[in-house]
Structures are given as C-alpha cells and as structure tokens.
LOPA-951375 format. One record per residue (C-alpha): residue in three letters; x negated, y negated, z negated. Coordinates in steps of 0.1 Angstrom, whole numbers, plus 5000, padded with zeros to 4 digits. Layout:
# LOPA-951375
AlaXYZ ...
# end
This chain:
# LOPA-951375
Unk511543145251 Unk513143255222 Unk515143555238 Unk512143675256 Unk510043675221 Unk512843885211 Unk512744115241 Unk509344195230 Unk509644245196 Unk512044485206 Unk509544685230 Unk506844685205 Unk509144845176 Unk510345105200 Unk506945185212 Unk505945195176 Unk508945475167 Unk507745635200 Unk503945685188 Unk505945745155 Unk507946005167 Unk505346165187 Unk502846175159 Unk505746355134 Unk506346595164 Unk502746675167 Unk502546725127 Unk505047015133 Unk504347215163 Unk500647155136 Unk502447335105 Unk504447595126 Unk501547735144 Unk499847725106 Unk502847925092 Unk503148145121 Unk499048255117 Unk500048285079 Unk502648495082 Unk500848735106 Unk497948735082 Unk500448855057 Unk501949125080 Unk498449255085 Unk497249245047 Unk500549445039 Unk499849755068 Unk496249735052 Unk497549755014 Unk500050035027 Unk497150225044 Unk495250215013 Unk497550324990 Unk498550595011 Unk494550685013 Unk494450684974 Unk497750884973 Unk496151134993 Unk492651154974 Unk494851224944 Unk497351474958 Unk493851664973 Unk492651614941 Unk495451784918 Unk496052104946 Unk492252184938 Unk492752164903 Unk495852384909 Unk494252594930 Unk490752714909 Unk493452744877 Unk495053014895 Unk491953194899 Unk490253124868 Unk490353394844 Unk491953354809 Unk489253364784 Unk486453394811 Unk484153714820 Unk481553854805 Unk478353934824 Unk479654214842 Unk482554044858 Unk485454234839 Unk487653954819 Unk486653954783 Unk490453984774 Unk491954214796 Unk493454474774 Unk495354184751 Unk499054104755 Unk498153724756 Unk495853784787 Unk498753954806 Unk501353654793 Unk498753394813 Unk498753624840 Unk502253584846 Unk502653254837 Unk499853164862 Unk501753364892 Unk505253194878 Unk504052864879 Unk503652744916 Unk506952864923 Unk508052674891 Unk506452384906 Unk508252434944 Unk511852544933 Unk512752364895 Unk514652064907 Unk515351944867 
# end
C-alpha cells in the first residue's frame, strides 16, 4: 500500500511540473510575441521620425534657396519710383553687385 501511495505521489508532482512547465512555456511564446510587436512598433516609429525630419529638412532647404534667390535680385538700396536703383552711380552699389554675382559660386566651390 505504501509503494503504491508513493507511485502516486510521484505522478501527481510530475503532472504538477508538467502544468508547470507548460504554463512557463506559454508565459514566453506570451512575452516574445509582446517584444516582437514592440520592436516592429519601434522600426515603424523610426522610418516615421526619419520621414519627418527629412520633410523639415526640406521645408528649410526650400526655405533658405528662396531667400537666396530674391537677394540676388533685390537691388542694393532699393528703387525709386521710376524703377532706376537709387544708388546706381556709387562705388558701394557696384561692390554689392559683385559680391552678389560672387557669392553663389562662393557658396558651390569654397570647400574651407
């Protein structure tokens, strides 16, 4: 009687690590498929960050070529209502004039 009580004490304990084990293995096909959705919810966020920073780097860029741009074309010290530039004939007006043409290939060919 004894060794039969025994024989069942054993096959309740391993049933109990079986359920045991079962549950634990359960538990961490759980957390992997948790960490695997984290981590492609990470790798989307990051392409989304990238393609708004490369949005805002654009805005900008777009932003400074039009400044750029009108500045080459705006005459020094302005017009006056006739459309003839109110300092034309001064050596100062000529100096911006040529710094203005100078300066975009300034900008494309100093590599300091």
């Amino acid at each position: 009687m004894e060794l039969n009580q025994s024989r069942d004490e054993i096959r309740k304990a391993v049933t109990e690590i079986k359920n045991d084990v079962h549950l634990q293995l359960e538990k961490t096909r759980k957390a992997n498929k948790n960490v695997h959705g984290i981590a492609k919810d990470l790798r989307k966020l990051h392409s989304e960050g990238i393609n708004n920073a490369t949005n805002s780097v654009t805005v900008v860029a777009v932003l400074f070529a039009k400044v750029a741009f009108a500045s080459t074309f705006t005459i020094p010290g302005g017009t006056d209502s006739t459309g003839t530039a109110t300092r034309s004939g001064s050596s100062i007006f000529f100096f911006s004039i040529f710094n203005l043409a100078l300066n975009p290939y300034n900008m494309l060919f100093d590599r300091n």
